[in-house]
ZAMARGU-4260 file (C-alpha; in steps of 0.2 Angstrom, whole numbers, plus 5000, padded with zeros to 4 digits):
<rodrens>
0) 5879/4330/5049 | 5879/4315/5059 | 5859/4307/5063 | 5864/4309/5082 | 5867/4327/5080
5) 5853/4331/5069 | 5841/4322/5083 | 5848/4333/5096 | 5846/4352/5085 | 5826/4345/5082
10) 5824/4342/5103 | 5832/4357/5106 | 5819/4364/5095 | 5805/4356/5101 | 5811/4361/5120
15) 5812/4380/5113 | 5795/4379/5107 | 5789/4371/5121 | 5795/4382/5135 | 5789/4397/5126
20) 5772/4403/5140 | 5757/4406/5134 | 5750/4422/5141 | 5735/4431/5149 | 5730/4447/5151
25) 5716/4451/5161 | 5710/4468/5166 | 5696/4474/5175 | 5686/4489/5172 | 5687/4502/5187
30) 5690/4492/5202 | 5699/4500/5216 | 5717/4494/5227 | 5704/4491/5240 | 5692/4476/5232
35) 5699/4463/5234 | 5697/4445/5248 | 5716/4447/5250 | 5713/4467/5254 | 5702/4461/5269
40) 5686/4470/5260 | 5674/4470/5274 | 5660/4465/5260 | 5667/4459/5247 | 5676/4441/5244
45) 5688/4436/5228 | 5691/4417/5233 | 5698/4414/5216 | 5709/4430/5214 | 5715/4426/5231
50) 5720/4407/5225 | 5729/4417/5211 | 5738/4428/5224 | 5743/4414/5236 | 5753/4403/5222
55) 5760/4418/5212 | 5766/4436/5215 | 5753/4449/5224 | 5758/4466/5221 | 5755/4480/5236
60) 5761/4492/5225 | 5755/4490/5205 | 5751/4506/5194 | 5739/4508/5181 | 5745/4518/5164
65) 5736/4533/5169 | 5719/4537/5179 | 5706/4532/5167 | 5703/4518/5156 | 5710/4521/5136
70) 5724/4528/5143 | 5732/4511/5153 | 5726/4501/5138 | 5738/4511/5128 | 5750/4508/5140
75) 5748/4490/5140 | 5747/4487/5124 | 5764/4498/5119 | 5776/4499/5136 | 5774/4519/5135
80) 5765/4533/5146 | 5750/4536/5135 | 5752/4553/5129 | 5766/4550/5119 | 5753/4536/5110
85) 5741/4550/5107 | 5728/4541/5119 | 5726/4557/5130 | 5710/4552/5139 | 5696/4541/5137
90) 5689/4538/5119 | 5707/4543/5111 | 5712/4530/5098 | 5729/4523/5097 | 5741/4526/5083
95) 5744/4514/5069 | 5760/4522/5072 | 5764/4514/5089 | 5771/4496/5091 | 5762/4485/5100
100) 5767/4469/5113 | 5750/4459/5101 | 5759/4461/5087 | 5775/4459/5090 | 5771/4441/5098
105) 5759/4440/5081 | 5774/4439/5071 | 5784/4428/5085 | 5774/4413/5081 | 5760/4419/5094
110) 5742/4416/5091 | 5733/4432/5096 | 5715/4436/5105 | 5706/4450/5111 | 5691/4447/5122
115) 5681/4462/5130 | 5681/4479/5129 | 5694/4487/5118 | 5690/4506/5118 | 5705/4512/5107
120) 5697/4516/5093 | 5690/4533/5097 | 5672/4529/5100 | 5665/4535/5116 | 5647/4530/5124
125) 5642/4511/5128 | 5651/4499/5122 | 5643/4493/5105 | 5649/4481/5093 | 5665/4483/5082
130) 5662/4487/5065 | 5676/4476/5055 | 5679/4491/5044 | 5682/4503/5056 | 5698/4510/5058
135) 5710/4506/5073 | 5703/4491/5079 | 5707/4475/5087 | 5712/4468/5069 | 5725/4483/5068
140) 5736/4479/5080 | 5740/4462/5077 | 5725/4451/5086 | 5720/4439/5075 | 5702/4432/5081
145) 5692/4446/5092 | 5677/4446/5102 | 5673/4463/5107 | 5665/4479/5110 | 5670/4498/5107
150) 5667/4502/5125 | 5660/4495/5143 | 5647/4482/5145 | 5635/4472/5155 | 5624/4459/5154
155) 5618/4451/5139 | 5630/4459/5128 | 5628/4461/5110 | 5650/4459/5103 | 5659/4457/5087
160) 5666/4444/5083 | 5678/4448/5070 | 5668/4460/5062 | 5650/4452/5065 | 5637/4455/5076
165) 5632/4441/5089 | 5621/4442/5106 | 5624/4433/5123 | 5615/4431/5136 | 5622/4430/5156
170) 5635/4440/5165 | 5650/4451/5153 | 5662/4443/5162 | 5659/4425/5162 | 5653/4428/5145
175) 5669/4433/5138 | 5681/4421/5148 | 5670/4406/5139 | 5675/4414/5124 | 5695/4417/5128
180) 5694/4398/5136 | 5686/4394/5118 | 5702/4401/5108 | 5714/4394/5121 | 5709/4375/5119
185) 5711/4378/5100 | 5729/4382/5102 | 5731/4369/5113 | 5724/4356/5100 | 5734/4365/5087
190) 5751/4365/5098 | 5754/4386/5096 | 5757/4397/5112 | 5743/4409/5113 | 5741/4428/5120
195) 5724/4431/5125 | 5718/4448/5132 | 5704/4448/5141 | 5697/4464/5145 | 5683/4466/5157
200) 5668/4478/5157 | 5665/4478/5175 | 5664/4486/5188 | 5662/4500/5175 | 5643/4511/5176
205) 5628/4506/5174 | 5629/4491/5188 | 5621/4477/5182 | 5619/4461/5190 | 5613/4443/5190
210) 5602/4440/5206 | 5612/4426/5213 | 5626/4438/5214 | 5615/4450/5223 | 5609/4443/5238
215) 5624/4444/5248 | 5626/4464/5247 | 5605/4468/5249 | 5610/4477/5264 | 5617/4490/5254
220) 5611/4503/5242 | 5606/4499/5227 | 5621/4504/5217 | 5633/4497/5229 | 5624/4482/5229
225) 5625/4479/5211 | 5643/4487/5209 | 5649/4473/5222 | 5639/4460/5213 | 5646/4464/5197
230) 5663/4458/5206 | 5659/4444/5214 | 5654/4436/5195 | 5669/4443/5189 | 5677/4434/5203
235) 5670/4418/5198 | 5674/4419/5179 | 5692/4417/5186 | 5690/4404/5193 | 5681/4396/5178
240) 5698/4403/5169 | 5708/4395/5180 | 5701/4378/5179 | 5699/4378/5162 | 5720/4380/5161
245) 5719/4367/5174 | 5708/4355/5164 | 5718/4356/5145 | 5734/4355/5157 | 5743/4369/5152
250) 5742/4380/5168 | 5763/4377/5174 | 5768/4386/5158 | 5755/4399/5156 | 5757/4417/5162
255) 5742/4425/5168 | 5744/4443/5172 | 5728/4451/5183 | 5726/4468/5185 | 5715/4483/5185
260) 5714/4499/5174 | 5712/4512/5184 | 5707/4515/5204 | 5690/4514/5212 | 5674/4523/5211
265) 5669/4536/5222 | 5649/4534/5230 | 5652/4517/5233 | 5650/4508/5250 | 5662/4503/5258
270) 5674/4512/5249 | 5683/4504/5234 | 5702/4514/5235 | 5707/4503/5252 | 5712/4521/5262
275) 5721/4529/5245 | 5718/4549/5243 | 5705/4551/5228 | 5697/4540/5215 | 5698/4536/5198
280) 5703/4551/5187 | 5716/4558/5198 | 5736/4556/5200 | 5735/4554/5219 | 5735/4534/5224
285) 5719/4531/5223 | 5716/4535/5205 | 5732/4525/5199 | 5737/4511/5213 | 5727/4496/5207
290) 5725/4479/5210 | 5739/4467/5202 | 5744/4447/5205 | 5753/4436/5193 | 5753/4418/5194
295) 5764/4407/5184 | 5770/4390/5192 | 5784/4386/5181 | 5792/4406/5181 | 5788/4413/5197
300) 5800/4402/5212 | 5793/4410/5226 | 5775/4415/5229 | 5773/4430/5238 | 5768/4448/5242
305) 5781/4461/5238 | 5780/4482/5239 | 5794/4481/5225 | 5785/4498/5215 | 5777/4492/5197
310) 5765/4496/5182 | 5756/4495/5167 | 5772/4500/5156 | 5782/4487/5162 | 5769/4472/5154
315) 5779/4476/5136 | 5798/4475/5142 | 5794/4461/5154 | 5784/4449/5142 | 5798/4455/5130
320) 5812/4447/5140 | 5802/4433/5144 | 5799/4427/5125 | 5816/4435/5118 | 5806/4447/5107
325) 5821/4459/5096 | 5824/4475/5101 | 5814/4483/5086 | 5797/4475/5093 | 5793/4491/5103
330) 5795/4509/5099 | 5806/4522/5110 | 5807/4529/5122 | 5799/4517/5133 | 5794/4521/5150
335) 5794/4504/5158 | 5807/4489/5165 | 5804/4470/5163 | 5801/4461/5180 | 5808/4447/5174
340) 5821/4447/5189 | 5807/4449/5202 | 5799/4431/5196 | 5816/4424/5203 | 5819/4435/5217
345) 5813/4450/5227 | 5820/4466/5223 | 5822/4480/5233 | 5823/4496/5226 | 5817/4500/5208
350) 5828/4509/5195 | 5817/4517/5182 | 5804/4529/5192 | 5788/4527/5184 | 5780/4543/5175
355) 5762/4550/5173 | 5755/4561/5160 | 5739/4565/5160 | 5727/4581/5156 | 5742/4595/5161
360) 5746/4582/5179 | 5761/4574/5178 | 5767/4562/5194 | 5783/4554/5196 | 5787/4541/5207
365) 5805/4534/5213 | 5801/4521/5224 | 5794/4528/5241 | 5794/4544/5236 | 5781/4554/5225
370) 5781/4570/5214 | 5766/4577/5210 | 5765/4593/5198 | 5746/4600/5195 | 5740/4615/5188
375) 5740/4631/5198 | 5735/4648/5197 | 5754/4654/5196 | 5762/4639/5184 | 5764/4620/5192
380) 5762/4617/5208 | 5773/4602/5220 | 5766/4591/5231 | 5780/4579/5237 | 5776/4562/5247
385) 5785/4549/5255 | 5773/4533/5252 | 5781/4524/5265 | 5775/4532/5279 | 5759/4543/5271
390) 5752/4531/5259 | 5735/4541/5259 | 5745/4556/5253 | 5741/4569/5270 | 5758/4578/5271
395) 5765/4588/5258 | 5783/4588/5262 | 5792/4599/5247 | 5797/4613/5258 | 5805/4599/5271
400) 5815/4588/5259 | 5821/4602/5245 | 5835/4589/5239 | 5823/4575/5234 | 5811/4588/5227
405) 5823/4593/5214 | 5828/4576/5209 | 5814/4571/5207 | 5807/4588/5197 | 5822/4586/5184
410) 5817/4569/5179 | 5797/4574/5176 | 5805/4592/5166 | 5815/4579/5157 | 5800/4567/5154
415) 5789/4581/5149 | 5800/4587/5137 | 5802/4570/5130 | 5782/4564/5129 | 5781/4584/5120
420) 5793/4574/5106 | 5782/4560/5105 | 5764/4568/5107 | 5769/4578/5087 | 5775/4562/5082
425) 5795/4564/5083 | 5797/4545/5088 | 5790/4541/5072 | 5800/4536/5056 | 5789/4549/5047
430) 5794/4563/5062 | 5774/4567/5063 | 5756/4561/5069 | 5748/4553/5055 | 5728/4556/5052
435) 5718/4549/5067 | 5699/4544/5069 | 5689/4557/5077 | 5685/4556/5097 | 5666/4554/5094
440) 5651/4546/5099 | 5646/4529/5089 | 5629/4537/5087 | 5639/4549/5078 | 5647/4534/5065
445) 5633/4533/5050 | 5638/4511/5050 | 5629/4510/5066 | 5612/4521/5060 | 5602/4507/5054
450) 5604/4496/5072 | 5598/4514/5080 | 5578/4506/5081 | 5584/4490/5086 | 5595/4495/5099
455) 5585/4510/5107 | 5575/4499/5122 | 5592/4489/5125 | 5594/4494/5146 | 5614/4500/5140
460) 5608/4510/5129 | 5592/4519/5135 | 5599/4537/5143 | 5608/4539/5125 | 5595/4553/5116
465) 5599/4552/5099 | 5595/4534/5096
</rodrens>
């Protein structure tokens, strides 16, 4: 082989390496459609989100994995409706058994990092640091440096960093994007694209809040006044992200996807869900319609706002196209589409309705139109809406368009028989569920016993009895 051709195999090496994007993915913890600068929030302002949302792609319409927090991690992490991933509600741990997006880039050539709240490992209460040897942790599913906690988190956080114990002091938010920044200048010096999940413990209860974040919402109550100040540092640990891409120069070729898990909270004033029926916890929009923006300069042609219909299960298929992943990276069936074409192009109409399961709900939605099916007294009961024109969900219009109804009722039949198959397991080359950690309390874990004195004044920790 000729010098001249062996030059040109080693550039079009270095240019595959070099136009592989690093990538972000943040999420927030219980912010509503509603709170956003870019929502017009009559309290609130998000200068850096909005930033984001001018030079990339604002979504009007962006849909969590389900209407609490585990679940859309699930989602996110594995590109399917979180049932079939055995993450049925909050606390649930994720299977070994699913495939995840962290470590299918893990083996791509990807460094991997989790920053934040993790939750999938099936302790419940306030957030505490991860014990290394406890099952189904960050470690598990392919991240390899980690500096998190089992749950949410405020200010002064105690985290894990790999399996040990360090405390911080200032705001969760800014706290851990320091730390993601950290890990993304070390792959910048080492010259290896990075995936860096950062997941935020805020706006999630108790509200906790630095002063100078305070003082613009003292006209509120108490709780809403600390809930929005929670926000607005949140707001400005984006910004600190996005300068920090800015400063090591690596901002044009890296993806950073911003979203939230789940909608708002209810009590809060002004309200959180931006005129959406319900709060978090429910399938009606305001429990699952969340905040989204992506900002990549070198992928996305056109910045803009687009109503194209979109969610947590398409982060897998879309950063799979994006980095050419094989087929075998993800486990079927999955449940969401790669947006790839939308970075070049708005796109109408979407082909793959997004599906719901969640605590015997299920919802479907085809574009502007919405099935919902909820428990009743006599077996399931409809509720049919067209999004277009009744976006806060006020007219149930099952007996008026019967065609649509059954459409749309034979693709959520069909899904719930499919999610049945993977909910015992039957996507699984063993063909069952494999033993899980139990849904418990930390408190509950005898690892943690001997931090119980230490820990028992800690303000996170103080309404928990048994420490």
């Amino acid at each position: 082989m000729s010098l001249l051709r062996i030059l040109s195999l080693l550039l079009l090496v270095n240019l595959s390496l070099d136009s592989k994007p690093n990538i972000i993915l943040v999420m927030t913890d219980d912010q509503g459609w509603g709170q956003t600068g870019y929502m017009k929030h009559p309290v609130l302002k998000t200068p850096n989100l909005d930033k984001m949302a001018e030079n990339g792609i604002c979504f009007k319409r962006f849909y969590a994995g389900g209407p609490v927090c585990s679940p859309t991690r699930a989602t996110v992490l594995t590109g399917r409706t979180h049932d079939r991933t055995g993450v049925f509600n909050h606390g649930y741990a994720l299977r070994l058994q699913e495939k995840t997006i962290s470590e299918a880039l893990s083996k791509a050539g990807y460094a991997t990092g989790h920053f934040g709240k993790w939750h999938l490992n099936g302790l419940r209460g306030p957030g505490v640091p991860i014990l290394k040897s406890y099952p189904n942790g960050p470690k598990d599913f392919g991240f390899q440096k980690w500096v998190s906690v089992t749950n949410f988190f405020d200010l002064n956080p105690i985290m894990s960093r790999n399996g040990n114990f360090e405390e911080f002091t200032g705001d969760s938010s800014e706290i851990i994007i320091d730390e993601a920044l950290s890990f993304i200048a070390e792959q910048k010096k080492k010259g290896t694209p990075f995936f860096c999940v950062v997941w935020y413990g805020t706006p999630h209860v108790p509200f906790m809040s630095l002063e100078k974040d305070r003082s613009c919402f003292a006209d509120l109550d108490v709780s809403s006044r600390d809930h929005y100040a929670e926000l607005k540092a949140m707001d400005r640990s984006i910004g600190n992200l996005r300068k920090g891409l800015r400063n090591l120069s690596i901002e044009k070729n890296t993806l950073l996807w911003f979203m939230s898990d789940n909608g708002g909270l209810p009590k809060i004033k002004p309200s959180t869900t931006g005129g959406l029926r319900d709060f978090k916890g429910s399938l009606y929009e305001g429990g699952i319609r969340v905040p989204c923006v992506i900002e990549w300069p070198q992928g996305i042609s056109k910045p803009r706002k687009t109503s194209y219909p979109a969610g947590a299960v398409d982060i897998f298929p879309t950063i799979s196209e994006i980095v050419s992943l094989p087929k075998e990276s993800c486990l079927y069936p999955q449940d969401g589409e790669s947006l790839a074409k939308l970075f070049k192009r708005e796109i109408t109409l979407r082909k793959k309705p997004l599906i719901f399961s969640s605590n015997a709900r299920m919802a479907v939605i085809d574009n502007n139109w919405k099935l919902l099916s909820l428990p009743g007294k006599n077996g399931p009961k409809l509720e049919l809406y067209d999004l277009s024109k009744d976006m806060a969900e006020t007219t149930n219009l099952k007996d008026k368009e019967g065609k649509t109804l059954n459409n749309l009722n034979k693709f959520l039949n069909a899904g719930m028989i499919s999610i049945r198959n993977s909910v015992i397991g039957k996507d699984y080359i063993e063909g069952k569920v494999r033993t899980q950690p139990p849904r418990i309390f930390w408190t509950e874990v005898e690892s943690y016993e001997k931090y119980f004195n230490e820990w028992k004044n800690r303000p996170e920790y103080k309404r928990l009895k048994n420490l």
